[in-house]
C-alpha positions as CSV (number, residue, x, y, z in Angstrom):
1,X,136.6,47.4,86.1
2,X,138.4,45.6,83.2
3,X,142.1,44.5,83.2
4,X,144.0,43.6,80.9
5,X,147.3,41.8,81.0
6,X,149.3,41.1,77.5
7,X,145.5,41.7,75.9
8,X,144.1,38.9,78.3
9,X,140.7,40.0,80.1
10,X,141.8,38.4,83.7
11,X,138.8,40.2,85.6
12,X,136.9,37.7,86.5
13,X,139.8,35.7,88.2
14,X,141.2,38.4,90.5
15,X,139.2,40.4,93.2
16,X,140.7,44.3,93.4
17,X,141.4,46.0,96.3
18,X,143.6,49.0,95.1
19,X,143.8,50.7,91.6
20,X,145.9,53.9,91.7
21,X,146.7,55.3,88.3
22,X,149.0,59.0,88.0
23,X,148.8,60.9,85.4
24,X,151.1,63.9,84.8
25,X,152.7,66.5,82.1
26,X,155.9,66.7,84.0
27,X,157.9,64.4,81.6
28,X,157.7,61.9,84.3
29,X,156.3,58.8,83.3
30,X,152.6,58.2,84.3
31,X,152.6,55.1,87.0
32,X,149.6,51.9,88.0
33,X,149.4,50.9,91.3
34,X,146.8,48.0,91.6
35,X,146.7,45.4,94.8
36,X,144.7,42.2,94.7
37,X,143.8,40.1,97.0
38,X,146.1,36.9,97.1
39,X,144.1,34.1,97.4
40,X,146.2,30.9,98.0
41,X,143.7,28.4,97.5
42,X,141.9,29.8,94.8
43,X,142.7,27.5,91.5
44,X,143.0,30.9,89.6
45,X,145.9,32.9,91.9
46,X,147.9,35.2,91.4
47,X,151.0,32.5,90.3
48,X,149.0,31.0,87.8
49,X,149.5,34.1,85.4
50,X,153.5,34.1,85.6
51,X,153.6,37.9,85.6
52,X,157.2,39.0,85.1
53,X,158.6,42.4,84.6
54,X,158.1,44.4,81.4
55,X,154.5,42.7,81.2
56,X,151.9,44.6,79.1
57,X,148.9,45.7,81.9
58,X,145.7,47.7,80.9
59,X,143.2,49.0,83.6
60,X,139.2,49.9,82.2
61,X,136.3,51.6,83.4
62,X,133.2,53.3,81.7
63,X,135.0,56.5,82.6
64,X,138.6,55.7,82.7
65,X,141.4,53.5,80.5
66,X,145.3,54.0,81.6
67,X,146.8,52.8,78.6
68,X,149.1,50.1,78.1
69,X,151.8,50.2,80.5
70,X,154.8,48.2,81.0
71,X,155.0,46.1,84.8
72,X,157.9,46.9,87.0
73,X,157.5,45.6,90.1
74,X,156.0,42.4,91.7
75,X,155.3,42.4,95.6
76,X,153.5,39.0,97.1
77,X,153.0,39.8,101.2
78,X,150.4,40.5,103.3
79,X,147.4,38.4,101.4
80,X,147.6,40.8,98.9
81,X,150.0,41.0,95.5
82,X,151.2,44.5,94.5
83,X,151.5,45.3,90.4
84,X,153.4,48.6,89.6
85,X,153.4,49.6,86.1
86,X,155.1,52.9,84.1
87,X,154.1,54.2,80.6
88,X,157.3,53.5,79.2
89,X,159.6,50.4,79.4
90,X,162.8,50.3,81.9
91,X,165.2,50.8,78.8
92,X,163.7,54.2,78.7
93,X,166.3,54.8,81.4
94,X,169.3,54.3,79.3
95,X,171.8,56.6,79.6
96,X,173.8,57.7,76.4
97,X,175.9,60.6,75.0
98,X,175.2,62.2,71.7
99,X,175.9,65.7,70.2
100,X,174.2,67.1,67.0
101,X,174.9,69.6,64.9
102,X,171.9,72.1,62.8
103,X,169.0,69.9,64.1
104,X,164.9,70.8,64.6
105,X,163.2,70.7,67.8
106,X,161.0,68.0,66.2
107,X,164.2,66.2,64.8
108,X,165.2,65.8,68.5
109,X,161.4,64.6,69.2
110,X,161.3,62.2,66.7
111,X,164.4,60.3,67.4
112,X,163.6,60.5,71.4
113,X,160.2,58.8,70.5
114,X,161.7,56.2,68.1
115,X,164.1,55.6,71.1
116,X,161.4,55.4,73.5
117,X,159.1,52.9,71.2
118,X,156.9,55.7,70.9
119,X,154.2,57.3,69.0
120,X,154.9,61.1,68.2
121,X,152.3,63.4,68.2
122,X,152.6,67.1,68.7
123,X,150.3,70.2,69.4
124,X,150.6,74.1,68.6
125,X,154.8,73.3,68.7
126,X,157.2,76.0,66.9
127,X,159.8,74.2,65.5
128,X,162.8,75.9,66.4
129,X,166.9,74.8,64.3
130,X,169.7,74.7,66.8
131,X,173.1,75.0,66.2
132,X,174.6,72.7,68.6
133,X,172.8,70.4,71.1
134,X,174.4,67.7,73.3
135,X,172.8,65.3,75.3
136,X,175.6,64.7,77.7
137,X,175.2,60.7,79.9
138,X,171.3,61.2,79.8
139,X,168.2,58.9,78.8
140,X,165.8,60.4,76.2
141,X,162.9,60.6,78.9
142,X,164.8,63.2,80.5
143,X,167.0,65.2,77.7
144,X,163.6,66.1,75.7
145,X,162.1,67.2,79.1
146,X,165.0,69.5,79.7
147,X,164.3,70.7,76.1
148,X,160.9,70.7,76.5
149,X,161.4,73.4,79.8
150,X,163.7,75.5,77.6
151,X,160.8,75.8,74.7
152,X,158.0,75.9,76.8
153,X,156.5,72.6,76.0
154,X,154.8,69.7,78.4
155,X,155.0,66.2,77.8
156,X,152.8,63.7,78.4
157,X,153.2,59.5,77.7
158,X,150.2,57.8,77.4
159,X,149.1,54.4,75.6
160,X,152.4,54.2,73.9
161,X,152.5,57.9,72.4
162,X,154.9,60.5,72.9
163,X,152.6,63.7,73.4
164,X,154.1,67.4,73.4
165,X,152.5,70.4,73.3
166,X,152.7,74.0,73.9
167,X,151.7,74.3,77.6
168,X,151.0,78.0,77.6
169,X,148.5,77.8,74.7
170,X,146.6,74.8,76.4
171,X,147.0,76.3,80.0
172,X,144.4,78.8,78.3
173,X,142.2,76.5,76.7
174,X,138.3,76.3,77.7
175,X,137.9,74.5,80.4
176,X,136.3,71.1,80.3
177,X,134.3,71.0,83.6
178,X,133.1,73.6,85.6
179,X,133.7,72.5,89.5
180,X,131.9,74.3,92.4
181,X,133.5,74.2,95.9
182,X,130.5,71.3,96.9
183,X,132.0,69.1,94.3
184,X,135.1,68.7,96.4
185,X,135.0,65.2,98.8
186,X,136.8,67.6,101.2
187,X,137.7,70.7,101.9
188,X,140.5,71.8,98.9
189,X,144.0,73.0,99.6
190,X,145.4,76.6,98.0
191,X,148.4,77.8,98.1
192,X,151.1,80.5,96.8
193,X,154.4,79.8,96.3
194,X,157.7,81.3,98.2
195,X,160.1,80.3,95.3
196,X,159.4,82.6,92.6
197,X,161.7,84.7,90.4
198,X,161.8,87.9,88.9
199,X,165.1,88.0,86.9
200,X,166.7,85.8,85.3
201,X,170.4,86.8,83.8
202,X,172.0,83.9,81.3
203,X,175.7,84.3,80.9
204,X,177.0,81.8,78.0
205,X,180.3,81.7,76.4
206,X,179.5,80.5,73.1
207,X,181.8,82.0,70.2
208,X,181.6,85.0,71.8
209,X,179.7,85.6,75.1
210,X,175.8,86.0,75.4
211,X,175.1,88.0,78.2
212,X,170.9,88.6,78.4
213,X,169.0,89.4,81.3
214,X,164.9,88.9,81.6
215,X,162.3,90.1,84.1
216,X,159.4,89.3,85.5
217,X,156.1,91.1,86.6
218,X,156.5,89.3,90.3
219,X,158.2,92.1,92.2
220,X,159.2,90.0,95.2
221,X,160.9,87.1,93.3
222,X,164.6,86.3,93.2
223,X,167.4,87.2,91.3
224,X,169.0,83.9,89.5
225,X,172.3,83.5,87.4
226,X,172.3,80.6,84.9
227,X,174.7,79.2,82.4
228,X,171.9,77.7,79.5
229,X,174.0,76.5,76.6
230,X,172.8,78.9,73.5
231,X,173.8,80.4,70.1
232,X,172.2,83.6,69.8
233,X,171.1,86.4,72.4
234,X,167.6,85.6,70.5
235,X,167.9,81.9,71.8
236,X,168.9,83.2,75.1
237,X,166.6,85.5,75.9
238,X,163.5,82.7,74.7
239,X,165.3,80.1,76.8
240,X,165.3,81.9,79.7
241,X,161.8,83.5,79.4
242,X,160.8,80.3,79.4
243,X,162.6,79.0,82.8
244,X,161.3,81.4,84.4
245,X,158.1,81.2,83.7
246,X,158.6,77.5,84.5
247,X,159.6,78.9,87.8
248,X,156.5,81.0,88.2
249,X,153.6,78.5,87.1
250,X,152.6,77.3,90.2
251,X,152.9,80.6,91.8
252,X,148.7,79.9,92.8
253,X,148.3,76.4,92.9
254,X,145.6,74.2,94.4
255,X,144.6,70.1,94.8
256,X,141.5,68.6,96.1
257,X,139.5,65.2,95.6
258,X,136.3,65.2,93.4
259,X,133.7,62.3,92.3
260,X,134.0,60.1,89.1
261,X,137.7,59.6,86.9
262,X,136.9,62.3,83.8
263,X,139.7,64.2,84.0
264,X,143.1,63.9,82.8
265,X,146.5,65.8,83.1
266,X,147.0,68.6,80.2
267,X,143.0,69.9,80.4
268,X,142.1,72.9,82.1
269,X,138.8,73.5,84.9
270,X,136.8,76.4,86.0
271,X,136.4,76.9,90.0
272,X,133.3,78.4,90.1
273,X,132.5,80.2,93.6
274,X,133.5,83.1,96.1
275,X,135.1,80.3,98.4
276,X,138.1,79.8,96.1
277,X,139.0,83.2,96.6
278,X,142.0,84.6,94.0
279,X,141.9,81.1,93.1
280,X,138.8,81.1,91.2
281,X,138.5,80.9,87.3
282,X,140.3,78.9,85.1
283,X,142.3,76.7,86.2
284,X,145.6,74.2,84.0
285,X,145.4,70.3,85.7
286,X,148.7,69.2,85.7
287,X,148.7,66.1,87.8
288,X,145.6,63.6,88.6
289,X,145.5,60.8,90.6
290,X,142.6,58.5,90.0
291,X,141.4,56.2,92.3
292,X,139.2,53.4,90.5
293,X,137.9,51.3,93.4
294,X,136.2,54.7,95.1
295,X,135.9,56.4,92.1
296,X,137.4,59.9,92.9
297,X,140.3,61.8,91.6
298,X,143.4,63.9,93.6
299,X,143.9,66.6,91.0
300,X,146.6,69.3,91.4
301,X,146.3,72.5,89.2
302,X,147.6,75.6,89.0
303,X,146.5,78.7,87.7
304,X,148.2,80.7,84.6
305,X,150.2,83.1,85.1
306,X,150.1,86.5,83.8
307,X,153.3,88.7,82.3
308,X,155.5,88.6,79.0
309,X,157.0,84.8,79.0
């Protein structure tokens, strides 16, 4: 294993105990746990590196790199010293108001990325012109991931980039492992979900009132009433289509630990087998947790959905 701290190869001056990495398309930051062991009387401890907050920290292995990430907090106790680290500095939690007026869905990227101290990159996307957008006491992390839910769109930060992509297209993308139920450390968890909806009605008064209502193919769902700022019954209807399939992606969902640190968040899997049941076949990851000392992962995935979204 390799760390880097500022670009500084410290790895043969600190024994690891812990290395925890998360990696998600929520439009949550991804997060670096790592513990080392604090050795007092070492002449190359932990104090000699004057670590501070907002400290550039890279982990490395021959299967795995994090990305530069930004340190945010310090723990010294037990014999051990605790670094936390995010993809994206704490100023990424500024909160500001801004309205716009005839702007591009990749306008709104580009300016939340320069914000960020990001690199944009973008896949399959439609860029869609809005009329009026406010981004009312938010930070830029979490406005373009409430944009991002109403077009359909994941986000992940890695490495200093700013990555968004249509998350339907790549939920159906081939799969980059096939995994058979022995591959699993232990035995895997499936389960449905009890919060899913079948209608969706968006009442806006814009200049005049939009009034649309949406279905779904999930009979047993609920009924939900929103109030999604829009412009057009076009723009309501996609808007809403797109909720509520957000709603309804983790309607069969799964998580179990496998050997080796391949995978990422954003790829999809094949579960290859009679034991995974209706589970079986492809398969979108959208969360991995990576565990470098034992080399495993904790990957949570969901399968797509079917129906007009």
């Amino acid at each position: 294993m390799q760390i880097l701290i500022d670009g500084k190869d410290i790895s043969d001056f600190v024994t690891v105990s812990s290395c925890i990495h998360e990696d998600r398309v929520s439009g949550r930051s991804d997060a670096l746990s790592i513990s080392f062991n604090d050795d007092t009387d070492s002449e190359t401890n932990w104090r000699d590196w004057n670590l501070d907050k907002g400290t550039e920290i890279e982990v490395r292995t021959d299967q795995f790199r994090s990305g530069i990430m930004y340190v945010s907090r310090i723990t010294a106790a037990d014999g051990r010293f605790d670094v936390r680290a995010q993809a994206v500095r704490n100023q990424a939690k500024d909160e500001s108001t801004q309205s716009y007026e005839d702007v591009s869905f990749y306008e709104l990227l580009q300016e939340g990325a320069r914000e960020l101290a990001l690199t944009l990159e973008t896949y399959n996307l439609t860029d869609y012109t809005y009329e009026s957008v406010v981004r009312l006491k938010q930070n830029w992390l979490g406005f373009l991931h409430g944009r991002c839910l109403l077009e359909g769109a994941g986000i992940k930060i890695y490495d200093k980039k700013l990555i968004v992509f249509d998350e339907k297209s790549f939920e159906n993308m081939s799969p980059v492992k096939t995994i058979m139920a022995e591959d699993f450390a232990c035995q895997p968890e499936f389960a449905t979900s009890d919060d899913v909806v079948r209608e969706i009605r968006n009442r806006y008064q814009a200049e005049n009132l939009i009034d649309t209502t949406v279905q779904s193919e999930i009979s047993y769902g609920k009924r939900i009433e929103t109030e999604i700022a829009c412009t057009s019954v076009g723009e309501s209807i996609r808007f809403s289509k797109n909720m509520m399939w957000a709603a309804n992606r983790n309607e069969y969902r799964g998580s179990g630990v496998i050997t080796g640190c391949e995978l990422s968040s954003g790829v999809t899997v094949n579960l290859d087998g009679p034991a995974f049941g209706a589970f079986a076949g492809l398969n979108f990851v959208e969360r991995v947790i990576t565990d470098m000392v034992n080399d495993s992962q904790k990957i949570y995935m969901r399968k797509p959905i079917e129906g007009d979204y």
